[in-house]
N, C-alpha and C positions, 0 to 999 in steps of 0.2 A: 932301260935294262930289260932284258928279253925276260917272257915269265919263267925261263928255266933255268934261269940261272940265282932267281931270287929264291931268300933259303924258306925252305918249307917248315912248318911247324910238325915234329915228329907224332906218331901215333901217341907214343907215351905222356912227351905235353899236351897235346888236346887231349887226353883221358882225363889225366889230373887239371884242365882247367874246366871239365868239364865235373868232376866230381866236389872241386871247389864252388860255380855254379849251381848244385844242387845242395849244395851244404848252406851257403846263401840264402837261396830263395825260402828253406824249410825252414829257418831260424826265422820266425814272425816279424819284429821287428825294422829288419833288413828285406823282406819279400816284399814288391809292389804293390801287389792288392791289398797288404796290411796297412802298407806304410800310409798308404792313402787311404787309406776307408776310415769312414771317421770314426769318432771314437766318444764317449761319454768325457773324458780325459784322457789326455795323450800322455800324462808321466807314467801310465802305468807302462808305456815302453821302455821305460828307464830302467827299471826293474825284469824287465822278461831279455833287454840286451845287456846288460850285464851277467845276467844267470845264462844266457845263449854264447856269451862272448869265448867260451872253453873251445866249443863246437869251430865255432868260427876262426877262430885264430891256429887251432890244430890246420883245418881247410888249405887255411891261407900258406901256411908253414910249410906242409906239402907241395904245396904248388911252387912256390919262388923256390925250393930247392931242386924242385922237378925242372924247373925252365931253364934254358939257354940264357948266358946272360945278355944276349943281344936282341934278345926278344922284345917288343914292344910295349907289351904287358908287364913285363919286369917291374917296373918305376912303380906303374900303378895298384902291382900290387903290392909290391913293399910300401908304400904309402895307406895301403886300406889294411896293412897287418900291423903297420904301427899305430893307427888309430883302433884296430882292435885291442890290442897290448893295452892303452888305455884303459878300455873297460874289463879284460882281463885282470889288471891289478885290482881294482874293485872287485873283484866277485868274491872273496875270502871275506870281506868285510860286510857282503851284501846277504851271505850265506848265514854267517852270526844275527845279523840284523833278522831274518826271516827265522831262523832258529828258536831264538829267544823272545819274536811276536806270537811264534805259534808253538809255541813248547815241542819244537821238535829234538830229538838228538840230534847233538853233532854229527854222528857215525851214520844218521837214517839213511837209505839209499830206496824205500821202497815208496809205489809210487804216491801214495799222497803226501809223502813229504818233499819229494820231486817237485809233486804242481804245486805246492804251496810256498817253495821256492820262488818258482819259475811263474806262477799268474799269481798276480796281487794287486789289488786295490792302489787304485794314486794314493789315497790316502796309507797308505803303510807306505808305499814307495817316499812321500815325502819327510814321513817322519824320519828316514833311514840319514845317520847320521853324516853321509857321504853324498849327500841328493845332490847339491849342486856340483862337483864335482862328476858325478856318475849324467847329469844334465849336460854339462857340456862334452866329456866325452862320446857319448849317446850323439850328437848334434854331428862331432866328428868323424865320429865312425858311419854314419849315416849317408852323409857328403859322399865320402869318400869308396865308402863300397856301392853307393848308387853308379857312381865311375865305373868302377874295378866292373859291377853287372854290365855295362854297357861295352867295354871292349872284350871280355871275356866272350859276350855272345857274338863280337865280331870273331875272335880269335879262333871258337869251337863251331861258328859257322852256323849256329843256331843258338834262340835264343831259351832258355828253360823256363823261363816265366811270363815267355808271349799266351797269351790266352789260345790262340792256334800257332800252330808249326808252322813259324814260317821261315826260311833263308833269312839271315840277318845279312 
């Protein structure tokens, strides 16, 4: 097929798979250099992607609405939004759980009830009544938007979490 005739991805979806890309990489859990770098304990991921999983899955929502459905990304991202949705339904229970360890209000929004949400010790992550639950979600969604990261930087032509700019 001649390249001009194959269909182009519009300005507007490459924006949105590119602001989806940076909403990814900035959520810890789901960026490369996090996700590999070690760690004292790894379940305190469990606990930072469920509290991240809002961000994320807004992202993702954006984008497969935004896209063509013939697109080739389509699949893959409605597969790494439905393993967000996963940790999504967690984060209500995961919010109570962090509330009631560290005597925050329900209503806080300011920011050290933020991080105390969002970074927490494995050990409060495991006590969280939902751990293995939010463990294998977590596994899921992990899989899967490590995917969604890999063609999305074919898709936008670059990738946002290469350590240099390169062409993907």
């Amino acid at each position: 097929m001649p390249g001009w005739f194959k269909p182009q991805s519009t300005r507007q979806e490459r924006d949105r798979a590119w602001k989806a890309q940076v909403a990814i990489a900035t959520r810890a859990p789901f960026a490369p250099t996090v996700a590999d770098a070690p760690r004292d304990d790894r379940d305190s991921l469990v606990g930072e992607a469920v509290y991240d999983s809002e961000g994320v899955h807004e992202a993702l929502t954006t984008l497969v609405h935004g896209l063509a459905p013939d697109r080739p990304v389509v699949a893959t991202t409605t597969a790494a939004l439905s393993a967000a949705s996963g940790l999504l339904v967690l984060r209500p229970s995961w919010i109570t759980h962090c509330n009631d360890t560290f005597a925050l209000a329900e209503d806080a929004r300011d920011s050290r009830s933020e991080m105390s949400r969002q970074w927490v010790s494995a050990d409060i992550v495991r006590a969280w009544p939902r751990f293995a639950e939010g463990q294998a979600a977590h596994e899921r969604a992990t899989a899967s938007i490590a995917q969604l990261q890999a063609e999305l930087a074919k898709f936008c032509g670059r990738d946002v979490t290469a350590s240099a700019w390169r062409v993907a």
